[in-house]
C-alpha positions, 0 to 999 in steps of 0.5 A: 476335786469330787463331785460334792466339793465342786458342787459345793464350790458351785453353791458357795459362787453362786451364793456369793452372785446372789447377793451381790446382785440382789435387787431390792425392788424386783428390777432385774439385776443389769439395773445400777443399784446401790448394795443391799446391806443385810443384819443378823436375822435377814433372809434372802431367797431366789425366786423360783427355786428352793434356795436361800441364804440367812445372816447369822451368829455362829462362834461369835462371827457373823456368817451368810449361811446358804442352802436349800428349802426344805428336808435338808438331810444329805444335802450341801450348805455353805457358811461363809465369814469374813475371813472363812468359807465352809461347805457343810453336808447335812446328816440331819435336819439339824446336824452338819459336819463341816466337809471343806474349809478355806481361810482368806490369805490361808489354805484351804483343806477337804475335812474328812 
């Protein structure tokens, strides 16, 4: 696997840790809570650091949709469904070409 599918694995788990363990309230993330249910349009960002995770529509299935804060050009993202995870690297601000995908129950493939 290269350096950049691995980093974007990496972005992908921890996106997926962050929102599982989300407190609501600030309380630290070992304290029980129930989960936190987000809608289309939440944002959730991690404290100190340039990273955050929005809800959205995108093809008609809703998507968390994961990076950094701020110029996003040349840096990784991710986009993942229900059934579907993809890593993005962005060539603009607006622009992302999709660099891996995977599909629950399916395979998963490196996009050139």
């Amino acid at each position: 696997m290269s350096r950049a599918l691995a980093t974007g694995a990496a972005v992908l788990a921890g996106a997926a840790a962050m929102l599982a363990l989300a407190p609501r309230d600030g309380a630290s993330a070992a304290d029980p809570q129930q989960p936190v249910v987000l809608k289309v349009g939440d944002r959730v960002t991690v404290e100190g650091a340039s990273l955050g995770c929005r809800v959205a529509r995108r093809d008609g299935r809703v998507v968390m949709d994961c990076r950094r804060g701020g110029q996003l050009t040349g840096t990784y993202g991710t986009m993942i469904s229900a059934r579907k995870a993809e890593v993005v690297r962005y060539r603009s601000n607006t622009v992302a070409k999709v660099v891996f995908t995977a599909t629950q129950g399916g395979g998963a493939r490196r996009c050139e």
